[in-house]
CHARMM-style PDB file with segment names, atoms N, HN, CA, C and O in Angstrom:
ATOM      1  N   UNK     1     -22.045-126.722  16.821  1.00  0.00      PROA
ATOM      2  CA  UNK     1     -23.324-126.562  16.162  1.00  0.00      PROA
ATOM      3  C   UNK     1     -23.425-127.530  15.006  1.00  0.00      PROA
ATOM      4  O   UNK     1     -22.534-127.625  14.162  1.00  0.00      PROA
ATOM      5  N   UNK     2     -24.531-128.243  14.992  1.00  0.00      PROA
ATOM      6  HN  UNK     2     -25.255-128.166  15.678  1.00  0.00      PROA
ATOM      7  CA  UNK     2     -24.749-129.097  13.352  1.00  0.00      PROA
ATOM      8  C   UNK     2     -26.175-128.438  13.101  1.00  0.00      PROA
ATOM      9  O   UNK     2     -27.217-128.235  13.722  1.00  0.00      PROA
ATOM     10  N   UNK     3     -25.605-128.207  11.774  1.00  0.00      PROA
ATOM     11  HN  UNK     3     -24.758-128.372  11.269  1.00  0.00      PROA
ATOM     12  CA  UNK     3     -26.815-127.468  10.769  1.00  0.00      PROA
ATOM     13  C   UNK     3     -26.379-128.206   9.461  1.00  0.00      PROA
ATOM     14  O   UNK     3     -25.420-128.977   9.430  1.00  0.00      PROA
ATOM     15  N   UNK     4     -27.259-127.868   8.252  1.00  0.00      PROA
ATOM     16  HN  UNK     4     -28.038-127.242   8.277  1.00  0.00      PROA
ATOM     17  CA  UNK     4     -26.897-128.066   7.158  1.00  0.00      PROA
ATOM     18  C   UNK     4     -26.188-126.740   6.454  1.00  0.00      PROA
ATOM     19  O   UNK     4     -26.700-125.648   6.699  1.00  0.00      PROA
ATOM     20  N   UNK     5     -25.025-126.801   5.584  1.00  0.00      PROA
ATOM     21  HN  UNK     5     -24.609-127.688   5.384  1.00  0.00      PROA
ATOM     22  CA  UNK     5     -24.603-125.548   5.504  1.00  0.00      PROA
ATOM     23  C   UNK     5     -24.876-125.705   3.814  1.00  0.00      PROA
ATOM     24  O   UNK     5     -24.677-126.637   3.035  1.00  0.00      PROA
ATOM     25  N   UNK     6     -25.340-124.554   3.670  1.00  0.00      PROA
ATOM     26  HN  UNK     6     -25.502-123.797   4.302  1.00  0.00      PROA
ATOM     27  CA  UNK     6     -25.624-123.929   2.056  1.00  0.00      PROA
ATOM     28  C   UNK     6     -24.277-124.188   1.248  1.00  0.00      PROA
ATOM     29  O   UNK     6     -23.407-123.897   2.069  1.00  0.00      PROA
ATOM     30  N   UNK     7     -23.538-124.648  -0.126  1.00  0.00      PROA
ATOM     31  HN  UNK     7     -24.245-124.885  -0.793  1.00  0.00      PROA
ATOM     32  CA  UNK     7     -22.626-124.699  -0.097  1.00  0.00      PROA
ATOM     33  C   UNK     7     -22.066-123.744  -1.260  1.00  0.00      PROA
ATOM     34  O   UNK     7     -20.988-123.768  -1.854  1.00  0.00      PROA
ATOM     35  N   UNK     8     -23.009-123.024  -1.357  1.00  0.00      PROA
ATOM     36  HN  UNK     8     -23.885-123.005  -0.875  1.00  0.00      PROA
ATOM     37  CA  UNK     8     -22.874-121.170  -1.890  1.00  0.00      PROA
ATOM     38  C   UNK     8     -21.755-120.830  -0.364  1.00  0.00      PROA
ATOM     39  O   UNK     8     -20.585-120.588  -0.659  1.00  0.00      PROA
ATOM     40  N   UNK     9     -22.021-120.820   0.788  1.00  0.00      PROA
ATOM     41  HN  UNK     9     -22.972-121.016   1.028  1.00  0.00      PROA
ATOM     42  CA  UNK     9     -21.159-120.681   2.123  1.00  0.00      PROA
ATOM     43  C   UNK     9     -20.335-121.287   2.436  1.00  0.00      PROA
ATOM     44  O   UNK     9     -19.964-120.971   3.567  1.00  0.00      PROA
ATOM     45  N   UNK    10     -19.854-121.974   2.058  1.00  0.00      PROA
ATOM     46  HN  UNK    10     -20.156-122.231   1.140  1.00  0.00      PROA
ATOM     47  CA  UNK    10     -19.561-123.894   3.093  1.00  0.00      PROA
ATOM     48  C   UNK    10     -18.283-122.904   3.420  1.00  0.00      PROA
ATOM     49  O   UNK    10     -18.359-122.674   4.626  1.00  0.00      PROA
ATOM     50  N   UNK    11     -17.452-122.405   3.018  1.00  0.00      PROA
ATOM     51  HN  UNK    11     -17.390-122.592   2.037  1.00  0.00      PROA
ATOM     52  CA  UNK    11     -16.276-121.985   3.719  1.00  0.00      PROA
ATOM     53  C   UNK    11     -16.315-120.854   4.517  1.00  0.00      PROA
ATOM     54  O   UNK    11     -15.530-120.555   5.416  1.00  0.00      PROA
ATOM     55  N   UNK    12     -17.045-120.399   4.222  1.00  0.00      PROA
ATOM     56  HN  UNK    12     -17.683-120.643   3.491  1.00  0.00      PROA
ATOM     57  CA  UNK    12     -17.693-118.757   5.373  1.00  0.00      PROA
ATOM     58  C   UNK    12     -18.417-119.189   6.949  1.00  0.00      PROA
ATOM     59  O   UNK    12     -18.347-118.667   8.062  1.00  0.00      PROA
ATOM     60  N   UNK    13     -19.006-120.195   6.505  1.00  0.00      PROA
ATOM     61  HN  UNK    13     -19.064-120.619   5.601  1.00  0.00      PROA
ATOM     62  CA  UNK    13     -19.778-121.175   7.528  1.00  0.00      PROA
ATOM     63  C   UNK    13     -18.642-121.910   8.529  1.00  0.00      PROA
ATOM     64  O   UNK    13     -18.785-122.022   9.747  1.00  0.00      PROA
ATOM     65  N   UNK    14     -17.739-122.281   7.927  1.00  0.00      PROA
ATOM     66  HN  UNK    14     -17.623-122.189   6.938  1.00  0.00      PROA
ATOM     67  CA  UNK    14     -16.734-123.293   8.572  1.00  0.00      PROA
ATOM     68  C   UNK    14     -16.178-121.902   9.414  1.00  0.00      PROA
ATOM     69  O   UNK    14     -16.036-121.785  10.631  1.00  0.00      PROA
ATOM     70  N   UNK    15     -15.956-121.046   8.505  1.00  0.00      PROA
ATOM     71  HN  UNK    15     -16.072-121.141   7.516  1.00  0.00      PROA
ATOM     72  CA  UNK    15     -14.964-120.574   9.471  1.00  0.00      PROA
ATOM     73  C   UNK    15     -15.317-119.170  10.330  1.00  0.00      PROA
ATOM     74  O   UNK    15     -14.615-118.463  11.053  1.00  0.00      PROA
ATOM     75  N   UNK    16     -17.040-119.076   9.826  1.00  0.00      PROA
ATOM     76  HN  UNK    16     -17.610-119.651   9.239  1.00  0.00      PROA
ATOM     77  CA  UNK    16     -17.813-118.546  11.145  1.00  0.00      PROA
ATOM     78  C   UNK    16     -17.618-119.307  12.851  1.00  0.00      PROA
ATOM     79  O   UNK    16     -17.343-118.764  13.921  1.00  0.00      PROA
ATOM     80  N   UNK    17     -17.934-120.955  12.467  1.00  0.00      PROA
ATOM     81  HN  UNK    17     -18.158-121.396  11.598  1.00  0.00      PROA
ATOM     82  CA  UNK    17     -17.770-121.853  13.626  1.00  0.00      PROA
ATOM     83  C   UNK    17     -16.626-121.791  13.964  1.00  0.00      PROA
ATOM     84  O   UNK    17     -16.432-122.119  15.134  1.00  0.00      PROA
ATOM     85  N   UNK    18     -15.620-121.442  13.294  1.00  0.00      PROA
ATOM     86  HN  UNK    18     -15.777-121.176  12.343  1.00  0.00      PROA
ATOM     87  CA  UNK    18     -14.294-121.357  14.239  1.00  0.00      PROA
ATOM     88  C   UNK    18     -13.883-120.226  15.040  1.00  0.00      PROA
ATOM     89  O   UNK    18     -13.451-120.189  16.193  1.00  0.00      PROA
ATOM     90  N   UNK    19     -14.157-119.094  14.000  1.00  0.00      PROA
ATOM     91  HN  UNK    19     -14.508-119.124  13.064  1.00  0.00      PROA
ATOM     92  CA  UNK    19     -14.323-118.012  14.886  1.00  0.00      PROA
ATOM     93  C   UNK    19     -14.955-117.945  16.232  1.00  0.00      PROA
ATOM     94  O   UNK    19     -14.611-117.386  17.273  1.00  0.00      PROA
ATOM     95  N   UNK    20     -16.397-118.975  15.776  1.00  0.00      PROA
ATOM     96  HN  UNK    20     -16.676-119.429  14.930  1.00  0.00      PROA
ATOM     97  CA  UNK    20     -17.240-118.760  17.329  1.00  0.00      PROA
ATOM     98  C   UNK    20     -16.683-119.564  18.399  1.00  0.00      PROA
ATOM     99  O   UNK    20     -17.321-119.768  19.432  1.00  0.00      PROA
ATOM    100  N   UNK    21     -15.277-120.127  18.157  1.00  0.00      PROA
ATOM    101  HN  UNK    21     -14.759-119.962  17.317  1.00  0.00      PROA
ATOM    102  CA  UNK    21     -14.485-120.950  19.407  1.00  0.00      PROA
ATOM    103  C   UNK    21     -13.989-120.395  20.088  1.00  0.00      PROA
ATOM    104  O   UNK    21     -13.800-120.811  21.231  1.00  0.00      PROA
ATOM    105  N   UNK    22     -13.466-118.922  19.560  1.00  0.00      PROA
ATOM    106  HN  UNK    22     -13.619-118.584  18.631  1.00  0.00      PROA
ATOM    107  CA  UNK    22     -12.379-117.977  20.456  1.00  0.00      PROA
ATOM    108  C   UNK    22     -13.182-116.589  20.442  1.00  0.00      PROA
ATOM    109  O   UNK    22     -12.865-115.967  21.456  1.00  0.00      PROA
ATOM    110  N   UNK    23     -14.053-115.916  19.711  1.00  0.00      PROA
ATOM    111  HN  UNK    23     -14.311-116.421  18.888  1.00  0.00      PROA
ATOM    112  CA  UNK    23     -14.707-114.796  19.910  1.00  0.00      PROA
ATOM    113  C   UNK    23     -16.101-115.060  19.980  1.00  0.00      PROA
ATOM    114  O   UNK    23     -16.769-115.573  19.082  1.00  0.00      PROA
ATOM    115  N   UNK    24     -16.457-114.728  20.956  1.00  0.00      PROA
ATOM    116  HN  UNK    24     -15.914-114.311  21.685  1.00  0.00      PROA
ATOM    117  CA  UNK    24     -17.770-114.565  21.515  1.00  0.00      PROA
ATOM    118  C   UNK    24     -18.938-114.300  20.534  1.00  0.00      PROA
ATOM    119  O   UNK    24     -19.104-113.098  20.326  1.00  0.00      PROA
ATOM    120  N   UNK    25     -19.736-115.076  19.918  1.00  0.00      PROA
ATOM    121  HN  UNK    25     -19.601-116.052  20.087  1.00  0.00      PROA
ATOM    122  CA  UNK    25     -20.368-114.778  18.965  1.00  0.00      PROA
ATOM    123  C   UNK    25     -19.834-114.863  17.246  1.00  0.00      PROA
ATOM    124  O   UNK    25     -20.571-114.832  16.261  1.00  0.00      PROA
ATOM    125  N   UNK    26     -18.768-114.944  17.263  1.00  0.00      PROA
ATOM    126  HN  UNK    26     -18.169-114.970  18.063  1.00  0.00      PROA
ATOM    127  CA  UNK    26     -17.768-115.135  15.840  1.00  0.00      PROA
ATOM    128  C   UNK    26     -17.623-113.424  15.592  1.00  0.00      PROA
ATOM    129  O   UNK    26     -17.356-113.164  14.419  1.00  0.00      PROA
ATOM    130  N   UNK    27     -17.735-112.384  16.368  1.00  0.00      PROA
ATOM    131  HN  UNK    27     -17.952-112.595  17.321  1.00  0.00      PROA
ATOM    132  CA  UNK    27     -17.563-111.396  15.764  1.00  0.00      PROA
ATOM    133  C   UNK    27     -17.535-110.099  16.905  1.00  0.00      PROA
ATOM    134  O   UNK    27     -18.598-109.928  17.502  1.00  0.00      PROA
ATOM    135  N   UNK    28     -16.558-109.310  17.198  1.00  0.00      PROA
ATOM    136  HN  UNK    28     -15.695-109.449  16.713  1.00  0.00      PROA
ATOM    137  CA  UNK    28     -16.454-107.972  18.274  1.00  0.00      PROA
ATOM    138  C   UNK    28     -17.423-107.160  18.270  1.00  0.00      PROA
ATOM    139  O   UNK    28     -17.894-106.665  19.293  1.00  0.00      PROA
ATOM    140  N   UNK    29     -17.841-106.928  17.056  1.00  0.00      PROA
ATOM    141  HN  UNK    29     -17.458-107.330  16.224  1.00  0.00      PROA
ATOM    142  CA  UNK    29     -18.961-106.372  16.725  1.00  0.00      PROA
ATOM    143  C   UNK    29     -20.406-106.379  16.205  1.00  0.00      PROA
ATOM    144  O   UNK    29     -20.714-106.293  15.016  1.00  0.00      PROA
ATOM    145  N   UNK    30     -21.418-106.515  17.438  1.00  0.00      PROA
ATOM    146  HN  UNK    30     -21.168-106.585  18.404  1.00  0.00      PROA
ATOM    147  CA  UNK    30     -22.183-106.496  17.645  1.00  0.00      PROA
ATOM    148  C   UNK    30     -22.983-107.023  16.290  1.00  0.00      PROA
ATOM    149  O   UNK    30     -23.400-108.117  15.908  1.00  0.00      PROA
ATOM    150  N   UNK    31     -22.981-105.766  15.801  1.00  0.00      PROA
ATOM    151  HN  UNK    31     -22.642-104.877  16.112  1.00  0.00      PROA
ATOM    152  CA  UNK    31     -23.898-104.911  13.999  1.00  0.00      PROA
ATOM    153  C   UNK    31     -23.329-106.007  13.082  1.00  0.00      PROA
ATOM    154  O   UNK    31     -23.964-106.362  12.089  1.00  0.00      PROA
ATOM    155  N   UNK    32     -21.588-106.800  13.547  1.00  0.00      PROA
ATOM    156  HN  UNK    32     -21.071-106.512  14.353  1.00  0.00      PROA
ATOM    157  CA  UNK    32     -21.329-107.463  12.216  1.00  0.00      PROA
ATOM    158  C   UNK    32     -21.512-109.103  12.450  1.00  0.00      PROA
ATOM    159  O   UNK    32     -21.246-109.784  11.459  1.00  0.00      PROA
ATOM    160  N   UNK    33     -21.860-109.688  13.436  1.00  0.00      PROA
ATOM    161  HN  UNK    33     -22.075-109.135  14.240  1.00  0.00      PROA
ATOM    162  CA  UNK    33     -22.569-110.671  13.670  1.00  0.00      PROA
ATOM    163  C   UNK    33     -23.446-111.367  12.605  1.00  0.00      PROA
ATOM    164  O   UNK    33     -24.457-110.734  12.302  1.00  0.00      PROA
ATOM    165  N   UNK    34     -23.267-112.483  12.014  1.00  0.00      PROA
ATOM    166  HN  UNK    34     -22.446-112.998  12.260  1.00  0.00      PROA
ATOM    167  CA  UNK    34     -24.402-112.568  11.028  1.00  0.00      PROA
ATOM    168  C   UNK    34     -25.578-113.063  12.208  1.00  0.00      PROA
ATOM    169  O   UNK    34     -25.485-113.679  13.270  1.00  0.00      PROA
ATOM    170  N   UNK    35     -27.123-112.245  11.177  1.00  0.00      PROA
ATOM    171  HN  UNK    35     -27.198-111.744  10.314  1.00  0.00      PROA
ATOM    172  CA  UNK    35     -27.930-112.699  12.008  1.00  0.00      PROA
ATOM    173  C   UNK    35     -28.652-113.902  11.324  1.00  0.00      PROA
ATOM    174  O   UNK    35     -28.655-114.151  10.118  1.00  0.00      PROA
ATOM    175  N   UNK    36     -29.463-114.832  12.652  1.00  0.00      PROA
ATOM    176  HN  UNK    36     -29.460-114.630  13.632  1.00  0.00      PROA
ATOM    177  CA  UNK    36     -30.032-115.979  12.181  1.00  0.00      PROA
ATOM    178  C   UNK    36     -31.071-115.886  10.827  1.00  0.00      PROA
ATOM    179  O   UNK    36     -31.039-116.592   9.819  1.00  0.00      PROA
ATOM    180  N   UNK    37     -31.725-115.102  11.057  1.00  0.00      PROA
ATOM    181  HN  UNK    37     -31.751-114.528  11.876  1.00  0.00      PROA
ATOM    182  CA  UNK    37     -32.187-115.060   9.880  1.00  0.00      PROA
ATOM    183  C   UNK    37     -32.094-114.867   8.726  1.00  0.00      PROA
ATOM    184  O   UNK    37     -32.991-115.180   7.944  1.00  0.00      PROA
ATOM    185  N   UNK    38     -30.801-114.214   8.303  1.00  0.00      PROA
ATOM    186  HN  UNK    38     -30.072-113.960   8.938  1.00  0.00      PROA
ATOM    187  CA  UNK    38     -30.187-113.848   7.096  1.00  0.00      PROA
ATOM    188  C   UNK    38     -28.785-115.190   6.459  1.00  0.00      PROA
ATOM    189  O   UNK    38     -27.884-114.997   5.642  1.00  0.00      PROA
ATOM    190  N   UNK    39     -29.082-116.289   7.129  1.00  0.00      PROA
ATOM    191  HN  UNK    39     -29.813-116.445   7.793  1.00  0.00      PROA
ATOM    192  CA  UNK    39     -27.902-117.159   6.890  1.00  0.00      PROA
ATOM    193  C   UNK    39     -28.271-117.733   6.172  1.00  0.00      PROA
ATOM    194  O   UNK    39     -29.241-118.470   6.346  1.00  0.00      PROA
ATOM    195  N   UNK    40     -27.518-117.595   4.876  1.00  0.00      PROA
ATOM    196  HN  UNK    40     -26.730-116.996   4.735  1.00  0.00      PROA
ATOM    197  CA  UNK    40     -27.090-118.619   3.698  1.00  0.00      PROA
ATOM    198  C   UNK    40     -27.746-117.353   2.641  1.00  0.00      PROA
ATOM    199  O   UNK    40     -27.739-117.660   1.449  1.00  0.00      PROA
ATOM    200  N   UNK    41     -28.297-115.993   2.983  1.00  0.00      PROA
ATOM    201  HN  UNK    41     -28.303-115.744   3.951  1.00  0.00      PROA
ATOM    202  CA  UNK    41     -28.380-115.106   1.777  1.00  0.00      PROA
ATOM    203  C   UNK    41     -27.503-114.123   2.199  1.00  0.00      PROA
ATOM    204  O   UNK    41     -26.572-113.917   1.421  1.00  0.00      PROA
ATOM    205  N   UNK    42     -27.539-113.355   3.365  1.00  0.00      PROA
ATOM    206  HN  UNK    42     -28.295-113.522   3.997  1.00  0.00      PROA
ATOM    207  CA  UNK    42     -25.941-112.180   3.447  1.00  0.00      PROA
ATOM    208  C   UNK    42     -24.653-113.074   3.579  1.00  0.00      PROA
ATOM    209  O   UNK    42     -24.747-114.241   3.959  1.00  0.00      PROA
ATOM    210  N   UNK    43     -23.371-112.458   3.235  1.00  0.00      PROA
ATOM    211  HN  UNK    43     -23.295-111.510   2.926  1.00  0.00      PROA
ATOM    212  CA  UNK    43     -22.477-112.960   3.915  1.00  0.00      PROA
ATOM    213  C   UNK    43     -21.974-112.821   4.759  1.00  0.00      PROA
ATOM    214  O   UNK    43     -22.144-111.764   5.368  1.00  0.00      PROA
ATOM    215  N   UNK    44     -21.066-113.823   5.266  1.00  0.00      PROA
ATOM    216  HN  UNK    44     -20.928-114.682   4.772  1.00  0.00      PROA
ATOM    217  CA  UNK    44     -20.535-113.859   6.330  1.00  0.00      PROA
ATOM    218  C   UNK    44     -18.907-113.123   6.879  1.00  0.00      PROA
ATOM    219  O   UNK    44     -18.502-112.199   7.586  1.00  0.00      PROA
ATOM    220  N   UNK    45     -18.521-113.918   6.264  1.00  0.00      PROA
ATOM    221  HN  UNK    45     -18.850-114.668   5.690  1.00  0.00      PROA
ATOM    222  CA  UNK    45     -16.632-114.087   6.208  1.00  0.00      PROA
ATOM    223  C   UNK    45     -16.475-113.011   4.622  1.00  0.00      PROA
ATOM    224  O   UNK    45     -16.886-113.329   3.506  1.00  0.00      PROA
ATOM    225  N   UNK    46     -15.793-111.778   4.990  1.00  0.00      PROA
ATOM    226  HN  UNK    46     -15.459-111.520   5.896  1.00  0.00      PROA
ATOM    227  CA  UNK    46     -15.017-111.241   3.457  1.00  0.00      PROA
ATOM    228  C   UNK    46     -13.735-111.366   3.210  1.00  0.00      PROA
ATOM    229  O   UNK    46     -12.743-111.517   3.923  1.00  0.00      PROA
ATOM    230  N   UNK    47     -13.926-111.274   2.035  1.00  0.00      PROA
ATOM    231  HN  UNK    47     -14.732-111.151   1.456  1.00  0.00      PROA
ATOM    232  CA  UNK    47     -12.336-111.682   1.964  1.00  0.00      PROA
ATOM    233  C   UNK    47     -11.398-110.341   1.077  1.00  0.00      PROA
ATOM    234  O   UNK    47     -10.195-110.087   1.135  1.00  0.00      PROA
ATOM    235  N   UNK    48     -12.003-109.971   0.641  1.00  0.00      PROA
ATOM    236  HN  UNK    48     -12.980-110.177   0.593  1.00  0.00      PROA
ATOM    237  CA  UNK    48     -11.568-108.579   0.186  1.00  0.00      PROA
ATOM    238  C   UNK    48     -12.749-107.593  -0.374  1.00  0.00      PROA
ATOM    239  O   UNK    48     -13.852-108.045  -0.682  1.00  0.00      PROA
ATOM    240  N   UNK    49     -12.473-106.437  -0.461  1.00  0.00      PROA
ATOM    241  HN  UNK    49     -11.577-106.071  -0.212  1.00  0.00      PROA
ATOM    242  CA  UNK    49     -12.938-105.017  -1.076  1.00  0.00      PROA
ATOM    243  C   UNK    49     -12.502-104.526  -2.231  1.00  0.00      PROA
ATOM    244  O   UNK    49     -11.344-104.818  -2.529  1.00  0.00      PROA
ATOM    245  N   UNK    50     -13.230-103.729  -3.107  1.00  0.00      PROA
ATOM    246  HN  UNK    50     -14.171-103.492  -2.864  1.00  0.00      PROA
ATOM    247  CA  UNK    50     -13.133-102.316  -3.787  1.00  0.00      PROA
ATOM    248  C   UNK    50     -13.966-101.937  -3.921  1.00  0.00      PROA
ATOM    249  O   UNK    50     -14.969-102.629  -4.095  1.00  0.00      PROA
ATOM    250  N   UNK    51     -13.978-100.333  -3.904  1.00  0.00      PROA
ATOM    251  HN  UNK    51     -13.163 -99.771  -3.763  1.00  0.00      PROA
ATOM    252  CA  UNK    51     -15.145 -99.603  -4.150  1.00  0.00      PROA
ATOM    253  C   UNK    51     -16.069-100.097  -3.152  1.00  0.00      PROA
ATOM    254  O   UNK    51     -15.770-100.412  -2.001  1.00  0.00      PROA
ATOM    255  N   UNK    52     -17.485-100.148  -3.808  1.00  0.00      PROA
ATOM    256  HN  UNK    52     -17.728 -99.891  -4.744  1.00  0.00      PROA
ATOM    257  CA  UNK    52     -18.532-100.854  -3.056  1.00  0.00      PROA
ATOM    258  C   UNK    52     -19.030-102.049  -3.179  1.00  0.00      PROA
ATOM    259  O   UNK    52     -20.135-102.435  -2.798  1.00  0.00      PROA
ATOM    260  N   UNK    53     -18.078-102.732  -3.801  1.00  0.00      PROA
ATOM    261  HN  UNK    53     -17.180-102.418  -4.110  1.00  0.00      PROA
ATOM    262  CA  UNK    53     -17.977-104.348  -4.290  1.00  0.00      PROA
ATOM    263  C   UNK    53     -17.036-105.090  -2.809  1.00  0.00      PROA
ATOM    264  O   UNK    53     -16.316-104.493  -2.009  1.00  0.00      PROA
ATOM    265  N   UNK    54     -17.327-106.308  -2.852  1.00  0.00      PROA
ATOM    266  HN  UNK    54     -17.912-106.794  -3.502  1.00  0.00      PROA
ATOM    267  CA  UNK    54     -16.856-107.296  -1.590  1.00  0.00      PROA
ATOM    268  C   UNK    54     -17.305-108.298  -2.244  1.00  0.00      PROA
ATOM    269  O   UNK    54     -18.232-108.260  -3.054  1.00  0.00      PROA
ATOM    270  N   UNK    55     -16.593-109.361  -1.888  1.00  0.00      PROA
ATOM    271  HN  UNK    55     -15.840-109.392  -1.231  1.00  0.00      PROA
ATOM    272  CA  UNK    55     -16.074-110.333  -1.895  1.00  0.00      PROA
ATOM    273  C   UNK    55     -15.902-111.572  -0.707  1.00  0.00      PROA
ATOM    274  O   UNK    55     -14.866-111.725  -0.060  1.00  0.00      PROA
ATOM    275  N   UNK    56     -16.812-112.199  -0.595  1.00  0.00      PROA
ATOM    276  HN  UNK    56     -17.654-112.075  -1.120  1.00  0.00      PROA
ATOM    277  CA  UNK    56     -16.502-113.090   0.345  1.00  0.00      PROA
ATOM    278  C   UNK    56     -15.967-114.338   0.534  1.00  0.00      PROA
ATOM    279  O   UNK    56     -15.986-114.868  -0.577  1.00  0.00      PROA
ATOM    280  N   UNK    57     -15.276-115.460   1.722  1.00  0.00      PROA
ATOM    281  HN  UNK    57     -15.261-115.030   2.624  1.00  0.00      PROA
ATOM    282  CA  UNK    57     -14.125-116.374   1.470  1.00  0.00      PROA
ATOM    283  C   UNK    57     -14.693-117.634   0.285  1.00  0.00      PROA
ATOM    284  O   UNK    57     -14.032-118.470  -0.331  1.00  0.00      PROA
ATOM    285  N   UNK    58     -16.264-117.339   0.282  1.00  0.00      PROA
ATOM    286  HN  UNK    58     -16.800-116.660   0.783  1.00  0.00      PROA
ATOM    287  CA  UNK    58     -16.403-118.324  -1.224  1.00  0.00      PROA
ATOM    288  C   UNK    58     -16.297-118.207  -2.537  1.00  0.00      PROA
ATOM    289  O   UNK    58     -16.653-118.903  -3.487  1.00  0.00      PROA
ATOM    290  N   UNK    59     -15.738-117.188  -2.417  1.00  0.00      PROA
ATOM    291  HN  UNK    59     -15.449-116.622  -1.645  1.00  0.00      PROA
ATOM    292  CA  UNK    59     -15.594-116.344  -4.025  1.00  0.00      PROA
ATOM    293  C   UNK    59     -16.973-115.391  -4.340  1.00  0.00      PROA
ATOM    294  O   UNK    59     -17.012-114.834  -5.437  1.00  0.00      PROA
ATOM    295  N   UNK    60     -18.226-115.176  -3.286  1.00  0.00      PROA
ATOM    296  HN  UNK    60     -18.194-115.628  -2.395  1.00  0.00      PROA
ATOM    297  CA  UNK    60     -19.442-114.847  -3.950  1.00  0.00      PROA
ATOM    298  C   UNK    60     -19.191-112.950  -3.747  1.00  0.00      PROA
ATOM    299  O   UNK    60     -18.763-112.349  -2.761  1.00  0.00      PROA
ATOM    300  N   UNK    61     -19.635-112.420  -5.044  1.00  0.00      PROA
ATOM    301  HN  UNK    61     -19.982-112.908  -5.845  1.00  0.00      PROA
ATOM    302  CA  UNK    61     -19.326-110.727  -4.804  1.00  0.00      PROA
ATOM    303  C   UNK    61     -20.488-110.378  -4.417  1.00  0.00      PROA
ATOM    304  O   UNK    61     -21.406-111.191  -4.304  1.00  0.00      PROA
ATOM    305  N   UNK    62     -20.613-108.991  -4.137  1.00  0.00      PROA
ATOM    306  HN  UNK    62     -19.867-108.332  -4.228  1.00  0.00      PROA
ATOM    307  CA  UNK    62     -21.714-108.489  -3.255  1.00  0.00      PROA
ATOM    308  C   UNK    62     -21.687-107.134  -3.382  1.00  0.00      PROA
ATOM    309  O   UNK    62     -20.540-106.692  -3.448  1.00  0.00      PROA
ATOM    310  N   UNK    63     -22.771-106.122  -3.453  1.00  0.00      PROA
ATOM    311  HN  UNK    63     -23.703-106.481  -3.400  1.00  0.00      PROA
ATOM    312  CA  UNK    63     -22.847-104.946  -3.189  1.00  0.00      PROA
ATOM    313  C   UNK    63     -22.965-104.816  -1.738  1.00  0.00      PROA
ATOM    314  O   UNK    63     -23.760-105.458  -1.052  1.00  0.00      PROA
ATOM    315  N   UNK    64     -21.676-103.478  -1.072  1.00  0.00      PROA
ATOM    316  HN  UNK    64     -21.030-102.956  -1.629  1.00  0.00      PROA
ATOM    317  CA  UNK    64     -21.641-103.575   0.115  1.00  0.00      PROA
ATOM    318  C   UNK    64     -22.346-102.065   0.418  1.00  0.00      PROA
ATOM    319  O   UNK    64     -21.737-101.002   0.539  1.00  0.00      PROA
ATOM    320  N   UNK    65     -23.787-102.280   0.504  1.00  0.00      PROA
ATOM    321  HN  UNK    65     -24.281-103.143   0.405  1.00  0.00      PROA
ATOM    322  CA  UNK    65     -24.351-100.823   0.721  1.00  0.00      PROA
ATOM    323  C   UNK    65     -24.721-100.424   1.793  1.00  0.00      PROA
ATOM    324  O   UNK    65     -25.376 -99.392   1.935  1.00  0.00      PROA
ATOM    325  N   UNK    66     -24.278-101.350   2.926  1.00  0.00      PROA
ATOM    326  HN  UNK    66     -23.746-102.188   2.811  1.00  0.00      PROA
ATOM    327  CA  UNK    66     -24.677-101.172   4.321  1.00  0.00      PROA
ATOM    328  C   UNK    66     -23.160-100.455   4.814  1.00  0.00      PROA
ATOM    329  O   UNK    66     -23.162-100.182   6.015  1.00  0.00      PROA
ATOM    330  N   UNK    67     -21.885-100.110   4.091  1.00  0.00      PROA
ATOM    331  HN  UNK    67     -21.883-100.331   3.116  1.00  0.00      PROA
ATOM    332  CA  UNK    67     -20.821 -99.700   4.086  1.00  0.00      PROA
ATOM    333  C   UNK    67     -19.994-100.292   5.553  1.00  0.00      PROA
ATOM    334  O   UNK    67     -19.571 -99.625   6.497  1.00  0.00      PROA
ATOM    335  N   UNK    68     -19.951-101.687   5.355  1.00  0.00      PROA
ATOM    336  HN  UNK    68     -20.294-102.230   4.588  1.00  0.00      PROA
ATOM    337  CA  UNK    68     -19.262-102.541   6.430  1.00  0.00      PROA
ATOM    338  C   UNK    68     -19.657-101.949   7.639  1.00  0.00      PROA
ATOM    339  O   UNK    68     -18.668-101.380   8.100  1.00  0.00      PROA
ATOM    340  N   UNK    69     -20.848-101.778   8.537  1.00  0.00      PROA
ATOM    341  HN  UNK    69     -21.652-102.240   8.162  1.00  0.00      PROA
ATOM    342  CA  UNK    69     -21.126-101.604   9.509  1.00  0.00      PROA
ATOM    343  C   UNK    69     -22.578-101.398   9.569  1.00  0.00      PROA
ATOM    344  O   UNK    69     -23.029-100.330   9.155  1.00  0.00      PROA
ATOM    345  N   UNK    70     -23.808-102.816  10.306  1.00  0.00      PROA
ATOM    346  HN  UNK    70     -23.442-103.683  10.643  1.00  0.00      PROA
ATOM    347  CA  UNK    70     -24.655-102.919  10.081  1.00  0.00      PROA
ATOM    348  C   UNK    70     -26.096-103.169   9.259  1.00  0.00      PROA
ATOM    349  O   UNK    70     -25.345-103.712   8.448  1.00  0.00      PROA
ATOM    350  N   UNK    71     -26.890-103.246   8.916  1.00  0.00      PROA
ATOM    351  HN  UNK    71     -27.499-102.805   9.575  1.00  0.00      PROA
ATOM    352  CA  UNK    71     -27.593-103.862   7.718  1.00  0.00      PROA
ATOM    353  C   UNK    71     -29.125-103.072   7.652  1.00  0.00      PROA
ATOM    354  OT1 UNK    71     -29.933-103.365   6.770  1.00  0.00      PROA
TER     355      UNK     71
END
């Protein structure tokens, strides 16, 4: 895929596309798929948790109120 990648993402992005080399869609689950329309404002790739805080592989934090499954 060539797109321009947001570089708030650039490493969530990279390694969405890699994912999408070996898993079908970059993701097993359906609900956790990023969708097209939400790319470059939800994230993608996390990289850790607490509480209801997340963290994704660009360093950006996030309220996770969809509680890791669906949006």
């Amino acid at each position: 895929m060539s797109r321009t990648i947001c570089t708030r993402y650039r490493k969530s992005e990279e390694l969405y596309e890699r994912a999408c080399e070996v898993i079908p869609g970059g993701s097993q689950t359906l609900s956790k798929r990023p969708d097209p329309g939400l790319r470059g404002i939800h994230p993608i790739m996390f990289e850790r948790g607490q509480g209801s805080h997340v963290w994704d592989v660009d360093g950006n934090e996030f309220i996770d109120y969809v509680l890791a499954l669906g949006r």
